[in-house]
mmCIF entry with sequence, helices, sheets and N, C-alpha, C, O atoms, coordinates in Angstrom:
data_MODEL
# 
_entry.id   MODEL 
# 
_entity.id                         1 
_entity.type                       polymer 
_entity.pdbx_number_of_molecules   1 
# 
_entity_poly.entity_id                      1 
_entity_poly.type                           'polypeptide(L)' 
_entity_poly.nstd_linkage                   no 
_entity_poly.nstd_monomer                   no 
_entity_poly.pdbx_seq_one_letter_code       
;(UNK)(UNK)(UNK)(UNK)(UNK)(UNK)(UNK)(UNK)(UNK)(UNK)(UNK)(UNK)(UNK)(UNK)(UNK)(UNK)
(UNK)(UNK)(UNK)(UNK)(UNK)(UNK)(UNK)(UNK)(UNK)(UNK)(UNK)(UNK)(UNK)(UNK)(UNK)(UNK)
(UNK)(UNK)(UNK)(UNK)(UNK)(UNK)(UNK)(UNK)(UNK)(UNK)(UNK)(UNK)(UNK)(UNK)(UNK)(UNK)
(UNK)(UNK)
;
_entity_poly.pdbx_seq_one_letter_code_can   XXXXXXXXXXXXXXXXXXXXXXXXXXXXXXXXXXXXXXXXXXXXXXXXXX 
_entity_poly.pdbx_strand_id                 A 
# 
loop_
_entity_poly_seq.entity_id 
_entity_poly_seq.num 
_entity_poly_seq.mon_id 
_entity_poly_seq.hetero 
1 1  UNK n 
1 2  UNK n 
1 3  UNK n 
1 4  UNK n 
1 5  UNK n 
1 6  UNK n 
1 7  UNK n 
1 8  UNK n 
1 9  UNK n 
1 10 UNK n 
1 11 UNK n 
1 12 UNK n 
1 13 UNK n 
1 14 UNK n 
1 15 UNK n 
1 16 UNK n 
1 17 UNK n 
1 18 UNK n 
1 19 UNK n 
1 20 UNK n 
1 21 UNK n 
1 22 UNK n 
1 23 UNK n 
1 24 UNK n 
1 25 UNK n 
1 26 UNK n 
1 27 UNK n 
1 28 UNK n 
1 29 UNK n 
1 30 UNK n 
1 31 UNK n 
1 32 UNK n 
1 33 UNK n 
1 34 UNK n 
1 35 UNK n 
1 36 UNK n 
1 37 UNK n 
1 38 UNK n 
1 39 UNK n 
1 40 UNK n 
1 41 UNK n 
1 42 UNK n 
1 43 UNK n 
1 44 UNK n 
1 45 UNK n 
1 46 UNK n 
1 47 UNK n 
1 48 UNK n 
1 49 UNK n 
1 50 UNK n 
# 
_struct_asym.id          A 
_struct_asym.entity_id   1 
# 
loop_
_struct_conf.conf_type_id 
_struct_conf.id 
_struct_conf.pdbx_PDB_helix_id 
_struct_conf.beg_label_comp_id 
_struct_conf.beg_label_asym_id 
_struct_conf.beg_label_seq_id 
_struct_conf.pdbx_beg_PDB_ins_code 
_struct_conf.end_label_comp_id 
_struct_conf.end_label_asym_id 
_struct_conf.end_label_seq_id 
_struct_conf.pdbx_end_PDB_ins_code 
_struct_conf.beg_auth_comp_id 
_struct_conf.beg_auth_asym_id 
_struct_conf.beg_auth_seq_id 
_struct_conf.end_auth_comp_id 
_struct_conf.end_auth_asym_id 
_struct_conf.end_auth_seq_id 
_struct_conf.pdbx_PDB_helix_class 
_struct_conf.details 
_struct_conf.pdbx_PDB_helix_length 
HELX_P HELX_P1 AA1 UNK A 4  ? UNK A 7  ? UNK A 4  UNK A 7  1 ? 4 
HELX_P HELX_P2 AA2 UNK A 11 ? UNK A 13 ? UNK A 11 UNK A 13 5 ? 3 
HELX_P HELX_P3 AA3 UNK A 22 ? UNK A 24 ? UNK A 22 UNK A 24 5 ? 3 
HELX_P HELX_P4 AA4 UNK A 38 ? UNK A 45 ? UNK A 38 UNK A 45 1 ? 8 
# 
_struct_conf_type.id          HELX_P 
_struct_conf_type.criteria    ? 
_struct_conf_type.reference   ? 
# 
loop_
_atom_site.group_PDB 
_atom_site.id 
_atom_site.type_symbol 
_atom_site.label_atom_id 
_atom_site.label_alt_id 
_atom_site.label_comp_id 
_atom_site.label_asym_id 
_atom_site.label_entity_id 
_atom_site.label_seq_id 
_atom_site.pdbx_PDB_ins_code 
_atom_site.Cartn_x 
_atom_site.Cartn_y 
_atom_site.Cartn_z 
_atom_site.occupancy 
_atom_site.B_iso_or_equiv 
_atom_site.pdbx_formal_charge 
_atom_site.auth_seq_id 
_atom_site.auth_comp_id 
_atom_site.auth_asym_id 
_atom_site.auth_atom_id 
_atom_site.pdbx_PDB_model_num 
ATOM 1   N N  . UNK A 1 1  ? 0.844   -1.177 0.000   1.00 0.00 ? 1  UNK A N  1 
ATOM 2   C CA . UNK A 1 1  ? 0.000   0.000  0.000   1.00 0.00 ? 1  UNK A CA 1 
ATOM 3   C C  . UNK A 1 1  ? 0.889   1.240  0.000   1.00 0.00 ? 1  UNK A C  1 
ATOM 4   O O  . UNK A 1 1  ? 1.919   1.336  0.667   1.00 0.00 ? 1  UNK A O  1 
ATOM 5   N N  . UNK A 1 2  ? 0.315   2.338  -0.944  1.00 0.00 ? 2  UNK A N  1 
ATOM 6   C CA . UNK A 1 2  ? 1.413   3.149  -0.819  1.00 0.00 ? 2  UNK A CA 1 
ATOM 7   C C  . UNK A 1 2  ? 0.991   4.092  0.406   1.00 0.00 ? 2  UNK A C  1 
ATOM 8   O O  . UNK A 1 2  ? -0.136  3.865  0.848   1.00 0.00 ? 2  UNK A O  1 
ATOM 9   N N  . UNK A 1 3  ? 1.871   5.325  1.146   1.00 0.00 ? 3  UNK A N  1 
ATOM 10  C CA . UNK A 1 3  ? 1.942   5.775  1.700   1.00 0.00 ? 3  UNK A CA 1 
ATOM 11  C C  . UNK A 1 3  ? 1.373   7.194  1.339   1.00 0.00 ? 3  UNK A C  1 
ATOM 12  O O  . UNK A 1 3  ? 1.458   7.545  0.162   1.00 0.00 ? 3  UNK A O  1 
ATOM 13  N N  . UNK A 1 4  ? 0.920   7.862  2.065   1.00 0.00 ? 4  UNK A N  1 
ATOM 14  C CA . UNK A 1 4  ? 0.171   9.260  2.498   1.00 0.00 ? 4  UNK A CA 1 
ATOM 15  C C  . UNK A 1 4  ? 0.956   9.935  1.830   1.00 0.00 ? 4  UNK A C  1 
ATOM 16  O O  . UNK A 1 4  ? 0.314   10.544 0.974   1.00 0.00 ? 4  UNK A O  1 
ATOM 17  N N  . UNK A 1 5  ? 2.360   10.214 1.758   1.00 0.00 ? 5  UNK A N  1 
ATOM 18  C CA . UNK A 1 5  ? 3.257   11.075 0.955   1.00 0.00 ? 5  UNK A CA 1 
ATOM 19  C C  . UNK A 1 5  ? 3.374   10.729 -0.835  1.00 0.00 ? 5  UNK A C  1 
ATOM 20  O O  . UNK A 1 5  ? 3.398   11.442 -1.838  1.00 0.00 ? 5  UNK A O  1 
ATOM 21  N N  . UNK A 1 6  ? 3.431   9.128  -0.560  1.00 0.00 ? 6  UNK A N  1 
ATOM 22  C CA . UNK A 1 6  ? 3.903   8.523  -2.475  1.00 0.00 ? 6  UNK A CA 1 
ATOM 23  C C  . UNK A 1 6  ? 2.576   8.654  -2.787  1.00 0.00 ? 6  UNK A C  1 
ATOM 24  O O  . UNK A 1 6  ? 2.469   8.398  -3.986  1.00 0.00 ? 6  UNK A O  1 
ATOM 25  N N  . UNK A 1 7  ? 1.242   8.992  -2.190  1.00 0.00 ? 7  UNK A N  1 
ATOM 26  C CA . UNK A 1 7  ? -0.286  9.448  -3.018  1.00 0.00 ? 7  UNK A CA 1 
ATOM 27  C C  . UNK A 1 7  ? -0.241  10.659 -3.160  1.00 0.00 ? 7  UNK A C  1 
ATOM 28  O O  . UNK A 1 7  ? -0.715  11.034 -4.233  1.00 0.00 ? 7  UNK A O  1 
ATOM 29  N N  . UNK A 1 8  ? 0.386   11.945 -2.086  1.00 0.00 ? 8  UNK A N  1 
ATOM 30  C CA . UNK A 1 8  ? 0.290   13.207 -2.704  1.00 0.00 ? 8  UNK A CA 1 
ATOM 31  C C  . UNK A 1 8  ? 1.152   13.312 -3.210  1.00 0.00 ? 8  UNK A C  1 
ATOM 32  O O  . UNK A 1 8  ? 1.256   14.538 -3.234  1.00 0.00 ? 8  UNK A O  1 
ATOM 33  N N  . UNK A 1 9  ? 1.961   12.942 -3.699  1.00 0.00 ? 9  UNK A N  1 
ATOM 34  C CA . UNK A 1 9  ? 3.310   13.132 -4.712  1.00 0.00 ? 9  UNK A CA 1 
ATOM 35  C C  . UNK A 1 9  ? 2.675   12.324 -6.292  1.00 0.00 ? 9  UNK A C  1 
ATOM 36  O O  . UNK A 1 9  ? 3.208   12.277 -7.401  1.00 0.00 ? 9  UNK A O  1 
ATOM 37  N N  . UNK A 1 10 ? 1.616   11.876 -5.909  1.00 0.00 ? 10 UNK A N  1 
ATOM 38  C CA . UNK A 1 10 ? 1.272   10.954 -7.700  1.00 0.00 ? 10 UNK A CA 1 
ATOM 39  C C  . UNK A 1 10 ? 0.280   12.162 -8.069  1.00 0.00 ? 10 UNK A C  1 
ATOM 40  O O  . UNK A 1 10 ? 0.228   12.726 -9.162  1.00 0.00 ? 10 UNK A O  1 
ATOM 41  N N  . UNK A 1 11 ? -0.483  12.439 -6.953  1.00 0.00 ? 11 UNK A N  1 
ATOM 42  C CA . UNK A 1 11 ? -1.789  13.137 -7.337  1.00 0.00 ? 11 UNK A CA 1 
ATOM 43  C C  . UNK A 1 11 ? -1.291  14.484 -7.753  1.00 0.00 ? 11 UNK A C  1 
ATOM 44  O O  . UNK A 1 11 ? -1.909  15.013 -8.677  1.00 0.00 ? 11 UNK A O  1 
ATOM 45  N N  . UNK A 1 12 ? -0.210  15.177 -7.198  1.00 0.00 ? 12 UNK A N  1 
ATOM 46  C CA . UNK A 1 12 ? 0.517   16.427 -8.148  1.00 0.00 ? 12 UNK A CA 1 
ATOM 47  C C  . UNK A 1 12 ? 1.328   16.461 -9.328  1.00 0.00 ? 12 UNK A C  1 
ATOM 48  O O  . UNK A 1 12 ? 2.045   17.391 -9.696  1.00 0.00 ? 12 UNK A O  1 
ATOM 49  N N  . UNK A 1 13 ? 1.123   15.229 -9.950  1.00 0.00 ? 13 UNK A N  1 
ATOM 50  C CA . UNK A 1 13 ? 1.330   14.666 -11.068 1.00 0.00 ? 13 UNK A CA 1 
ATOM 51  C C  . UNK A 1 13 ? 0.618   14.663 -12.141 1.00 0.00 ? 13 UNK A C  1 
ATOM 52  O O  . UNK A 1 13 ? 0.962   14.920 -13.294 1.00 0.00 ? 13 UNK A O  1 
ATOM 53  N N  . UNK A 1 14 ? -1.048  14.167 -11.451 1.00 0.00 ? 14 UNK A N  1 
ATOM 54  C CA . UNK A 1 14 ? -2.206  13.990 -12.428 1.00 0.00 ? 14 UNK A CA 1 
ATOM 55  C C  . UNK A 1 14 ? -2.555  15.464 -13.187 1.00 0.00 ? 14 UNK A C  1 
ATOM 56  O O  . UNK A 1 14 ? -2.292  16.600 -12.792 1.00 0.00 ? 14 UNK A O  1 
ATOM 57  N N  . UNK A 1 15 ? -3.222  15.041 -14.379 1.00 0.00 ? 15 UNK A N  1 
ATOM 58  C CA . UNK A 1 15 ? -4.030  16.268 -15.283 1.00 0.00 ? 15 UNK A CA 1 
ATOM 59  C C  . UNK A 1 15 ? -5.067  16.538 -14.475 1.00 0.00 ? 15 UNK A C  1 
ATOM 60  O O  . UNK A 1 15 ? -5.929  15.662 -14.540 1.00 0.00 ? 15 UNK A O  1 
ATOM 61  N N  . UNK A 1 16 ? -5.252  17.198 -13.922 1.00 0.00 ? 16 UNK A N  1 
ATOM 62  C CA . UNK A 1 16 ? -6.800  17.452 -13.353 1.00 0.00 ? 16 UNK A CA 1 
ATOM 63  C C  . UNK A 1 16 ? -7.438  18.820 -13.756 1.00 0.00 ? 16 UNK A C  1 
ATOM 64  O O  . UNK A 1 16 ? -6.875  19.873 -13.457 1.00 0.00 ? 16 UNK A O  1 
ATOM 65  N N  . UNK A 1 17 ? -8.591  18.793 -14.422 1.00 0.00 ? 17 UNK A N  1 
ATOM 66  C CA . UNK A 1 17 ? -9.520  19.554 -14.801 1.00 0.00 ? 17 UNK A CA 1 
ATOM 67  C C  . UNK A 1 17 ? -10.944 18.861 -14.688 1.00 0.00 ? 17 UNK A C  1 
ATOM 68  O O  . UNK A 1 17 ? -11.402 17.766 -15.012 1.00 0.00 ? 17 UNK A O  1 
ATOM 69  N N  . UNK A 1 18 ? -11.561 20.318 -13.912 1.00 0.00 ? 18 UNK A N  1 
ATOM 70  C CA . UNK A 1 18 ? -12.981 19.928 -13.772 1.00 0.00 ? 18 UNK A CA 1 
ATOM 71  C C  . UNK A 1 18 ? -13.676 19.463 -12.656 1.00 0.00 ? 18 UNK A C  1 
ATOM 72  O O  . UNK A 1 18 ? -13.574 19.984 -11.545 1.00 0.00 ? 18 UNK A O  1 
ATOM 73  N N  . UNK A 1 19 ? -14.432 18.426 -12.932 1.00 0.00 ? 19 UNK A N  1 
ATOM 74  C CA . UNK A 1 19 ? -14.827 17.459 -11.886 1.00 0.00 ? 19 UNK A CA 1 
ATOM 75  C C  . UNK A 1 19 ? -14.336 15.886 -12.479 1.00 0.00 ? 19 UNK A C  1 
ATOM 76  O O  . UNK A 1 19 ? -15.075 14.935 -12.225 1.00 0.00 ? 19 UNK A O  1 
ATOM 77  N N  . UNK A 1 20 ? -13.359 15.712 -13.090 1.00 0.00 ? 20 UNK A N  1 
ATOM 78  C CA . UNK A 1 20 ? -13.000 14.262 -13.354 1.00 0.00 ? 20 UNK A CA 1 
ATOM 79  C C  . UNK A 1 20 ? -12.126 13.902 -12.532 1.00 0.00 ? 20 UNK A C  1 
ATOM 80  O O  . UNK A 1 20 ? -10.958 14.289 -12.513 1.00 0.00 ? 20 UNK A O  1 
ATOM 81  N N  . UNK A 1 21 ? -12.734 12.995 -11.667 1.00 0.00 ? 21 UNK A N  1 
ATOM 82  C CA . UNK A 1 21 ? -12.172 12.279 -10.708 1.00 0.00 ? 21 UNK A CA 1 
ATOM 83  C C  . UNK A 1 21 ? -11.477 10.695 -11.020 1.00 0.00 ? 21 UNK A C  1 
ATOM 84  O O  . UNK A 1 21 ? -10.923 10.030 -10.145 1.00 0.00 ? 21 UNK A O  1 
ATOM 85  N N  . UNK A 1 22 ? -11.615 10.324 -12.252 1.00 0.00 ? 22 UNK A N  1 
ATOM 86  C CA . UNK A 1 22 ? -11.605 9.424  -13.070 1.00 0.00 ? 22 UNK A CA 1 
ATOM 87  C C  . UNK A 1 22 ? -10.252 8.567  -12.449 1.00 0.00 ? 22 UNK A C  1 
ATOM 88  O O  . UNK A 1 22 ? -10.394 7.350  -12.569 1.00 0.00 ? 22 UNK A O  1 
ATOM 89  N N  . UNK A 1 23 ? -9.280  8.888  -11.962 1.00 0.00 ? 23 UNK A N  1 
ATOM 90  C CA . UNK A 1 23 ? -8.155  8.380  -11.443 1.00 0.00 ? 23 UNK A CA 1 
ATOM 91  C C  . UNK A 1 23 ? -8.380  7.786  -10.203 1.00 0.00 ? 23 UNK A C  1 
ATOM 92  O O  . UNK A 1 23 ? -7.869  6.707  -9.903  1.00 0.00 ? 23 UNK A O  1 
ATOM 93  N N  . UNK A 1 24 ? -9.342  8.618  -9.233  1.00 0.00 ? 24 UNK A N  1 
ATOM 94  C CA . UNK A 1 24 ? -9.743  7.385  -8.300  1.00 0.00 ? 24 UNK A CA 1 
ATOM 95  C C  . UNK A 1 24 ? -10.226 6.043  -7.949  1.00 0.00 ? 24 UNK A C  1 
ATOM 96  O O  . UNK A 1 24 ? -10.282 5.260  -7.001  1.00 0.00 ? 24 UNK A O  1 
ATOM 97  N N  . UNK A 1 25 ? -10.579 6.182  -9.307  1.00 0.00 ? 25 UNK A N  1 
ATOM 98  C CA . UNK A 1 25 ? -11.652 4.841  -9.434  1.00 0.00 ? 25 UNK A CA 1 
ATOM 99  C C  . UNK A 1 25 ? -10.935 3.662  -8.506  1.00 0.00 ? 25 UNK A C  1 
ATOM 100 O O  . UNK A 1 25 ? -9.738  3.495  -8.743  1.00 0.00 ? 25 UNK A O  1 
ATOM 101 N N  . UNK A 1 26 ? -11.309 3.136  -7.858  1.00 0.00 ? 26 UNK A N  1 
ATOM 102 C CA . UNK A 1 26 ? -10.741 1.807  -7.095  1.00 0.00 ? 26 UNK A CA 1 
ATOM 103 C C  . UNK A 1 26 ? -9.910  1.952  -6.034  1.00 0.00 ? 26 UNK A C  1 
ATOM 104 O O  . UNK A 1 26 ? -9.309  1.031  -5.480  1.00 0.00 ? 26 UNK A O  1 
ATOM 105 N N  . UNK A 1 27 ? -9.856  3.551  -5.634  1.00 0.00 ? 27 UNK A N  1 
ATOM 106 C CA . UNK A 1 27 ? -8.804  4.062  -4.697  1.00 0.00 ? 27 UNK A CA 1 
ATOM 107 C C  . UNK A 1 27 ? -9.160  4.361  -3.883  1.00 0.00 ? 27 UNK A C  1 
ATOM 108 O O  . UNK A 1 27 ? -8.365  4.956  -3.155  1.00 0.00 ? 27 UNK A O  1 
ATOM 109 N N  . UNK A 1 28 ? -10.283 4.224  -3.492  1.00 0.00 ? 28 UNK A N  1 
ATOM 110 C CA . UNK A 1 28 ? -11.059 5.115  -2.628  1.00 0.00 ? 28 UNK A CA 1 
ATOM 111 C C  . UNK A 1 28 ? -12.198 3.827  -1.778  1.00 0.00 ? 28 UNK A C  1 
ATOM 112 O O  . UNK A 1 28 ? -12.563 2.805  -2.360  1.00 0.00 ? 28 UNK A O  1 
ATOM 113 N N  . UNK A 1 29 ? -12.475 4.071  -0.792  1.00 0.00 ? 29 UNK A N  1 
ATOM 114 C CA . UNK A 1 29 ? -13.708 3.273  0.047   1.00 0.00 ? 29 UNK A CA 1 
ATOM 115 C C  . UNK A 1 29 ? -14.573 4.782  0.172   1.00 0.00 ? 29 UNK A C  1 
ATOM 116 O O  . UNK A 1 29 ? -14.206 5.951  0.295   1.00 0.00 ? 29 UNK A O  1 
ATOM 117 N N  . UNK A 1 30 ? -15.978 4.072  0.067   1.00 0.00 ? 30 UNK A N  1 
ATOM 118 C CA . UNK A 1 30 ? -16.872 4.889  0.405   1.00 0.00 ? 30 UNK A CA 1 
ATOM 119 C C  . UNK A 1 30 ? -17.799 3.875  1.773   1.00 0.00 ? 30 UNK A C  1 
ATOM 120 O O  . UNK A 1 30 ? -18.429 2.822  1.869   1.00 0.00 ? 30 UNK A O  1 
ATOM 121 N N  . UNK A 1 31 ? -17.446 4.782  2.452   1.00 0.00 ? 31 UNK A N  1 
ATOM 122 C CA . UNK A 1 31 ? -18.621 3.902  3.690   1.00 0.00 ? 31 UNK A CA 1 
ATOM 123 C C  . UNK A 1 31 ? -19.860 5.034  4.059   1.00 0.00 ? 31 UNK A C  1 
ATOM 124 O O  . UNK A 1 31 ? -20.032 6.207  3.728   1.00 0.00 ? 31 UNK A O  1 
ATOM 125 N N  . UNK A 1 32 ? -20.636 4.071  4.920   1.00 0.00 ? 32 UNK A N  1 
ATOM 126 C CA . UNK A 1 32 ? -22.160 4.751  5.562   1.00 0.00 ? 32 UNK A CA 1 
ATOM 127 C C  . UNK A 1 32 ? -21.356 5.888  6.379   1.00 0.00 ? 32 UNK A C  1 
ATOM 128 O O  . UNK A 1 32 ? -20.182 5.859  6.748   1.00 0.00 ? 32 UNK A O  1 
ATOM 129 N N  . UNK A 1 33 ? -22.561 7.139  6.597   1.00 0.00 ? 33 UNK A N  1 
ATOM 130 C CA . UNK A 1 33 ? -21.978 8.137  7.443   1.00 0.00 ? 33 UNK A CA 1 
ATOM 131 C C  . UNK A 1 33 ? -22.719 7.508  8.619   1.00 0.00 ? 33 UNK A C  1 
ATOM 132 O O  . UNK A 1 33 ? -23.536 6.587  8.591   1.00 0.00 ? 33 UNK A O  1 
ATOM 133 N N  . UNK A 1 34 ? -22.137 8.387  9.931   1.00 0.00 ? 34 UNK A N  1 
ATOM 134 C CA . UNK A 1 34 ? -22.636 8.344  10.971  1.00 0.00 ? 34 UNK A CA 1 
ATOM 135 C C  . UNK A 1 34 ? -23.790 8.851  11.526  1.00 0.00 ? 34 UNK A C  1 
ATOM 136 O O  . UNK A 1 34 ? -24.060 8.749  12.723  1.00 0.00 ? 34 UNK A O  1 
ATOM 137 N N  . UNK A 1 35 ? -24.534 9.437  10.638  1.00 0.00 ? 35 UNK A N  1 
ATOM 138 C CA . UNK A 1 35 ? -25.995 10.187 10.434  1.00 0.00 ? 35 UNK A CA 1 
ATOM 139 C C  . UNK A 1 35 ? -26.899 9.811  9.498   1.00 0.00 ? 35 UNK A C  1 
ATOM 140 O O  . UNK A 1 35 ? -26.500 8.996  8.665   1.00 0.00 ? 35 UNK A O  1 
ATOM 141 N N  . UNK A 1 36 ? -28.250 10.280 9.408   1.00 0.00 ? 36 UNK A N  1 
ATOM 142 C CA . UNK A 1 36 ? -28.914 9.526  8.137   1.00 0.00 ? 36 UNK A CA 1 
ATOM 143 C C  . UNK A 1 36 ? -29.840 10.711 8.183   1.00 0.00 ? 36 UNK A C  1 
ATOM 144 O O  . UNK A 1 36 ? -30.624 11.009 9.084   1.00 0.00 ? 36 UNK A O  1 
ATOM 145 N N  . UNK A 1 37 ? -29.573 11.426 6.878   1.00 0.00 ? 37 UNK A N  1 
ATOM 146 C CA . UNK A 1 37 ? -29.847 12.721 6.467   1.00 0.00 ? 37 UNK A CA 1 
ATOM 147 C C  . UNK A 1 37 ? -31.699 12.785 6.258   1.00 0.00 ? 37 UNK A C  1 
ATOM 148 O O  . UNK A 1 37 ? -32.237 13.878 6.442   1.00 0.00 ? 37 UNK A O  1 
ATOM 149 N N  . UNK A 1 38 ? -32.428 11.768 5.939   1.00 0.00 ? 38 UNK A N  1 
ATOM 150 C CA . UNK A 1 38 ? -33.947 11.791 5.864   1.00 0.00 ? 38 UNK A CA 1 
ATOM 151 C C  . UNK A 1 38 ? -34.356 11.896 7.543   1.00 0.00 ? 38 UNK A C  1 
ATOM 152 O O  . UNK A 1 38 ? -35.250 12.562 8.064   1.00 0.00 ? 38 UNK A O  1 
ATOM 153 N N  . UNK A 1 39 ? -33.523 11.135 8.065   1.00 0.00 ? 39 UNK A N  1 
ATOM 154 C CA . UNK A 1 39 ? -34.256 11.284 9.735   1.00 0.00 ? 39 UNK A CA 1 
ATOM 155 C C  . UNK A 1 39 ? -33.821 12.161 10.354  1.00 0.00 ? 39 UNK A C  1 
ATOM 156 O O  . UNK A 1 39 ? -34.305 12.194 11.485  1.00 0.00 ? 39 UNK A O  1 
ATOM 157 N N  . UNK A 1 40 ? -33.044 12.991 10.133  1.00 0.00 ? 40 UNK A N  1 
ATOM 158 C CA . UNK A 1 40 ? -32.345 14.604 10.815  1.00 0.00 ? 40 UNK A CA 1 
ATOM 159 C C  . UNK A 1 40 ? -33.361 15.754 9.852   1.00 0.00 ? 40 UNK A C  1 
ATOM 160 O O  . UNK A 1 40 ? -33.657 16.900 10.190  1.00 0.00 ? 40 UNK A O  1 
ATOM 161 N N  . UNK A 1 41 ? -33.648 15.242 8.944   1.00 0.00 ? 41 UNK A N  1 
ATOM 162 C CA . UNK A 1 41 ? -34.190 16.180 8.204   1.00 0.00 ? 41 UNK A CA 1 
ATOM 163 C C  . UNK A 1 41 ? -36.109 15.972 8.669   1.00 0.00 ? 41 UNK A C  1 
ATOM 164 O O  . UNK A 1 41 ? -36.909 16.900 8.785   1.00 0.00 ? 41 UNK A O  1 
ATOM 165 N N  . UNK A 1 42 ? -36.354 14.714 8.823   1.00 0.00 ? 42 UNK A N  1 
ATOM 166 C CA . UNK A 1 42 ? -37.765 14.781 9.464   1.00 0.00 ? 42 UNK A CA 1 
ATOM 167 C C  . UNK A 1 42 ? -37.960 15.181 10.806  1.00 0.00 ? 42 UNK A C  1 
ATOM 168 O O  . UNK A 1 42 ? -39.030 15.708 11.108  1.00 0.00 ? 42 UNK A O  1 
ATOM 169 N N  . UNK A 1 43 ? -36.718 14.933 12.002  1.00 0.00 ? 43 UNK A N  1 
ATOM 170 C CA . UNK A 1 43 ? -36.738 15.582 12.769  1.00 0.00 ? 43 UNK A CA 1 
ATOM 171 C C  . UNK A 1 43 ? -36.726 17.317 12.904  1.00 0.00 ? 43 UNK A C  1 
ATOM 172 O O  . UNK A 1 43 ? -37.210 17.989 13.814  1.00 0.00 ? 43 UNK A O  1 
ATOM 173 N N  . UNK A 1 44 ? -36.234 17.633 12.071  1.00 0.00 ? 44 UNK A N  1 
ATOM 174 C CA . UNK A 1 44 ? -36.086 19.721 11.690  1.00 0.00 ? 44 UNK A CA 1 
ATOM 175 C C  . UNK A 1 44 ? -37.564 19.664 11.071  1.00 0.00 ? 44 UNK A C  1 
ATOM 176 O O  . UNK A 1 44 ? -38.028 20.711 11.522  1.00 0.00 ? 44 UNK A O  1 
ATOM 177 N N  . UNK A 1 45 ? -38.420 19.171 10.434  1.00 0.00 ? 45 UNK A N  1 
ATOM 178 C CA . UNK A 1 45 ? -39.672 19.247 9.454   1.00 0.00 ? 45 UNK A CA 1 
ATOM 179 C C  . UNK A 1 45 ? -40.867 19.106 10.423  1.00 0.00 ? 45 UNK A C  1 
ATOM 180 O O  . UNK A 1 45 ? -41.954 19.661 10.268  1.00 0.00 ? 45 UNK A O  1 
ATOM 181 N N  . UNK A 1 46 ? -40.515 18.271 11.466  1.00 0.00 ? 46 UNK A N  1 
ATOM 182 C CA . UNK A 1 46 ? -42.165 18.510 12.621  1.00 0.00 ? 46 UNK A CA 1 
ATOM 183 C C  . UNK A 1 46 ? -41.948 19.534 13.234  1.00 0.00 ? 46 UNK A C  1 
ATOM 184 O O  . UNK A 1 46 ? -42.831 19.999 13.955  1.00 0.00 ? 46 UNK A O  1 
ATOM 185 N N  . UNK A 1 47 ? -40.894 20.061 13.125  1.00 0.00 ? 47 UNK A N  1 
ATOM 186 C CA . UNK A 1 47 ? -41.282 21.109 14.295  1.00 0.00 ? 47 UNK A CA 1 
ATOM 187 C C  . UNK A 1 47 ? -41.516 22.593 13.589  1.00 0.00 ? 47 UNK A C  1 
ATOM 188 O O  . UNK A 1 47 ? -41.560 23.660 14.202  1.00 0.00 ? 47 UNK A O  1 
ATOM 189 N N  . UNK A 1 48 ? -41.649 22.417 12.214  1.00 0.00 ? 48 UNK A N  1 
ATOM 190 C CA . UNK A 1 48 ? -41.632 23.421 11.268  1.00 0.00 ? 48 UNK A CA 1 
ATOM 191 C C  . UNK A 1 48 ? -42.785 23.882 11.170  1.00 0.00 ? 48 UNK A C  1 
ATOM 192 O O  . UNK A 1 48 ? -43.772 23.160 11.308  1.00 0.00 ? 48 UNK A O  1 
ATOM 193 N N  . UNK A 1 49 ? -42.857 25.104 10.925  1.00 0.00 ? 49 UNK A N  1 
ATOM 194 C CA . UNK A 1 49 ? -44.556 25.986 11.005  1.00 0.00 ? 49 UNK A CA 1 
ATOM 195 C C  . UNK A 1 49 ? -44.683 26.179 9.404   1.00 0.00 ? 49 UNK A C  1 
ATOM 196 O O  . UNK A 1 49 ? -45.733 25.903 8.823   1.00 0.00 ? 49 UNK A O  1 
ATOM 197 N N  . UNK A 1 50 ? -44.044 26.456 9.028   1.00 0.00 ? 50 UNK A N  1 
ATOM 198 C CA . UNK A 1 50 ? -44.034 26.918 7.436   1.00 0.00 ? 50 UNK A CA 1 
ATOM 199 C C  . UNK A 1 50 ? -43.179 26.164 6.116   1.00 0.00 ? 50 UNK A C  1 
ATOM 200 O O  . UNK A 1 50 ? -43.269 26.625 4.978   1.00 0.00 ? 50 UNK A O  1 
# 
């Protein structure tokens, strides 16, 4: 696995324009957050007047 330094030393390497993230592909974990945005958001919505 490479190290925290040999990834920002590749990634100031890459072409990057835009929003193409295209180089991450497979580099990355995406996990669950620690919140769940419909039930924080129904909790703010009952107590709403308007």
């Amino acid at each position: 696995m490479d190290t925290f330094e040999q990834l920002v030393a590749e990634a100031w390497t890459r072409q990057f324009q835009g929003w193409d993230f295209e180089f991450l592909n497979g580099r990355y974990v995406e996990g669950r957050t620690s919140w769940n945005y419909e039930r924080l958001l129904g909790l703010r919505l009952a107590g709403a007047g308007t």
